[in-house]
C-alpha positions, 0 to 999 in steps of 0.5 A: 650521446651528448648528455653524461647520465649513463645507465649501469645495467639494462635488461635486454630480454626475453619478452615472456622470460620473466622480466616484470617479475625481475623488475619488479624486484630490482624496484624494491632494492634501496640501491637500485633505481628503476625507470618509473615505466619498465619498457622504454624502448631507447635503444631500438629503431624500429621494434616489433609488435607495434612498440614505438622507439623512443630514441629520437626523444634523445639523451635528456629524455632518458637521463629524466626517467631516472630524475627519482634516483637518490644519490649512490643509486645505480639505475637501470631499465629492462626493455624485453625486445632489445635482444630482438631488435638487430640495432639494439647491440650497436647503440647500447655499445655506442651510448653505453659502452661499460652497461651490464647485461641481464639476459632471462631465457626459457625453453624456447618452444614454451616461450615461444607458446606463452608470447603467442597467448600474450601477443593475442591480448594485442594483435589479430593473430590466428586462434590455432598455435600451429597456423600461427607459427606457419603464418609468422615464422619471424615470430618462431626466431625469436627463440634463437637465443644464441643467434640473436645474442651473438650481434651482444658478443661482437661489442661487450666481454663475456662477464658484461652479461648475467643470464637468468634462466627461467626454471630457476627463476621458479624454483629458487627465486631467491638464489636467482636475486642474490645472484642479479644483486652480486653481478651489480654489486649491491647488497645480496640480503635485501629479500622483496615480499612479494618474491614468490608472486606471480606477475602477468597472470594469463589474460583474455580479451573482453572484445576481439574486434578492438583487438583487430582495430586496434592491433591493425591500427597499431601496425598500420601506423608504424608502417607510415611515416605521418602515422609514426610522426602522429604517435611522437607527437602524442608523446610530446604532449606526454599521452603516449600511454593511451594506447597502451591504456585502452590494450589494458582496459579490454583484459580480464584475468583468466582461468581458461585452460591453455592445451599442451603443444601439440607433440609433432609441433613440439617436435619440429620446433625442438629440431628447429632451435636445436643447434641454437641450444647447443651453441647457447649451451657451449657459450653459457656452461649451462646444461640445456638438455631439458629444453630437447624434450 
């Protein structure tokens, strides 16, 4: 980076973990300046689910997503697929070396189902969970925790990364604040209002056939390098939210009743991450057991 304005902690993940509801509390802290959007995706090339990567935008666009930071403020960002990207650890290491790391983790196999309801906001993706995990097996290993965080550990120390786990998150939000607020070093008493609100409610499509064209079109693009070139462009004449903007415009809010994972699904994706768990467990001191049933 030729630019000297270095971020003093990121947020790498997980998508479906809670990571709108931490930022919207880092937003409310006098010490803490947030990017004003919470996912830039800077440190990644090449991100999933249709994303665009911002890096070629360089240091100085990043540098201006915090110009509303007042001094003494430490600033920050969360970006939830940096845990999946497999470059994402090497430039945050090469552009910011001394960066804390907050990492938010959920049973895997529940993640796993909340991502698949949030990804069919957006994609075209089967209507049945089992066909979709058969179908997108690169989605079920995105729930390898210890296996992605593993590419983290090769470039920061240990006590570079705070780990928010997601059952804490729900029952003592405010424990969970205090202890992100010390791993920053900022004032542990500050207390958001809206600390025990829930953020993202479950969300249904107004129409399925935007959501195939414009998914499709959204993969179609990224795969192309004059589609890619299009969507920088549209960035520099500052409407790359439109897309963005459209997704939004064709969700409602839901009551619809989600099923349970079916058990012999649950079952198979419990044995699959097994070790995984147990590898995070032994790395963490955290007892994960729950995550087994």
């Amino acid at each position: 980076m030729t630019s000297d304005f270095r971020l003093d902690f990121i947020g790498i993940g997980c998508a479906s973990s809670g990571t709108t509801w931490l930022y919207r509390q880092l937003v409310c802290h006098p010490e803490i300046c947030m990017s004003r959007r919470k996912e830039l995706f800077y440190f990644c090339e090449n991100p999933r689910w249709g994303a665009m990567s911002y890096r070629y935008r360089g240091p100085k666009w990043l540098k201006q997503r915090f110009a509303h930071s007042r001094p003494g403020q430490i600033c920050g960002e969360i970006t939830a697929v940096y845990i999946h990207a497999p470059e994402s650890a090497a430039l945050i290491s090469q552009d910011m070396p001394h960066a804390k790391l907050i990492v938010m983790l959920r049973d895997p196999v529940e993640r796993l189902y909340s991502f698949y309801y949030l990804l069919r906001r957006i994609y075209p993706l089967p209507d049945c969970f089992d066909d979709f995990i058969k179908k997108h097996p690169e989605y079920v290993e995105t729930s390898l925790y210890y296996k992605q965080l593993s590419r983290y550990y090769k470039y920061f120390a240990n006590d570079s990364f705070h780990y928010i786990f997601y059952d804490d998150l729900r029952k003592k939000p405010e424990e969970v604040m205090s202890g992100v607020y010390t791993f920053l070093g900022v004032d542990t008493t500050v207390s958001p209002a809206n600390i025990r609100e829930k953020v993202n409610p479950r969300m249904t499509t107004r129409s399925t056939a935007m959501v195939r064209f414009m998914g499709g079109a959204a993969q179609l693009i990224k795969r192309n390098r004059a589609g890619v070139a299009c969507l920088q462009l549209l960035g520099i004449l500052g409407i790359d939210d439109l897309s963005r903007n459209i997704f939004m415009s064709n969700w409602n809010p839901s009551t619809q009743y989600i099923p349970n994972i079916n058990k012999d699904t649950r079952k198979y994706l419990v044995n699959y991450y097994r070790e995984d768990i147990r590898q995070l467990e032994r790395h963490t001191a955290r007892k994960l057991s729950h995550w087994y049933r």
